[in-house]
N, C-alpha and C positions, 0 to 999 in steps of 0.2 A: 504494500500500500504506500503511496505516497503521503510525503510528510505535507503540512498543513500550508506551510511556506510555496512549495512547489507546485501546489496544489492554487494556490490564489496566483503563482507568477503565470500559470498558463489558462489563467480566466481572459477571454477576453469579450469586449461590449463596446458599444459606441461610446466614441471618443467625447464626446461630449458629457454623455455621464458616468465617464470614470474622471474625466473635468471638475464637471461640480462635485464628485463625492473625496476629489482630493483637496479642493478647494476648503469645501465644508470642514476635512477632519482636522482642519489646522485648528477649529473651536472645540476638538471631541472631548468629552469630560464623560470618561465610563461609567461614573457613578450617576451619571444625569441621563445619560443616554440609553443607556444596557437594558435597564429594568422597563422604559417606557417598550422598548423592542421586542424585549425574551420573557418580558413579567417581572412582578415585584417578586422581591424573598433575595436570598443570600445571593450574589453575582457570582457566576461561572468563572474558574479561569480562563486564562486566556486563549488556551487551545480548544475547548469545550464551547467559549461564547463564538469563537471564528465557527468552527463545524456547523453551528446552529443557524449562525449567521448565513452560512453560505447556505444550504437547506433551503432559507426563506428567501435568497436572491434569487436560488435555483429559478422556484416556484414564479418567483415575480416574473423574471427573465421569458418566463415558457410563457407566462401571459402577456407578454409584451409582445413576445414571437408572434403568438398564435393572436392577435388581435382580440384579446378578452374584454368585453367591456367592464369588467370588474377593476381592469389594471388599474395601479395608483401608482404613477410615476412621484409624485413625493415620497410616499412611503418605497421604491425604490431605490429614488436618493439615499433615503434616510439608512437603510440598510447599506448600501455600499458606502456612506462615511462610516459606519462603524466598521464596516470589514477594514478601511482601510484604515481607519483609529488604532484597533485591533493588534492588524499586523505590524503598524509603528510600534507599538508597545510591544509586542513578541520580540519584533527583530532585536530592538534595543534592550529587551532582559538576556537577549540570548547572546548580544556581544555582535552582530550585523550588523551592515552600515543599511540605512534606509533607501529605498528606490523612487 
């Protein structure tokens, strides 16, 4: 299985909203953000809250694909600044320089 890192380096999505979602994580504040995304109660670490994270882009992503009228491109966003919140904080416990 691929590690979590390698795993988010070969996501790819329109350049514009991986734009905004890199833009946006430059405010990310895990504890402000996490619980509104994945639920209140104790916050996951960090490789638990990515896996989850990505899960729900998955889903978002397929309905953007498939032209779902359900999609919510904000809530989108809002899930790919945390992925990318996320993996700034991985990279940098893990001793990585950031991308």
């Amino acid at each position: 299985m691929q590690d979590i890192l390698t795993m988010l380096g070969a996501l790819r999505r329109p350049r514009l909203l991986m734009r905004a979602a890199r833009i946006g994580a430059e405010d990310y504040r895990r504890s402000a953000h996490l619980p509104r995304l994945l639920g209140y109660g104790q916050l996951p670490r960090h490789g638990a809250a990515l896996m989850r994270l990505m899960e729900l882009e998955g889903e978002l992503n397929a309905q953007r694909i498939g032209d779902d009228s359900s999609y919510s491109l904000l809530r989108h966003i809002d899930i790919l600044i945390a992925i990318v919140g996320e993996a700034r904080i991985l990279r940098a416990a893990q001793g990585e320089p950031a991308s």
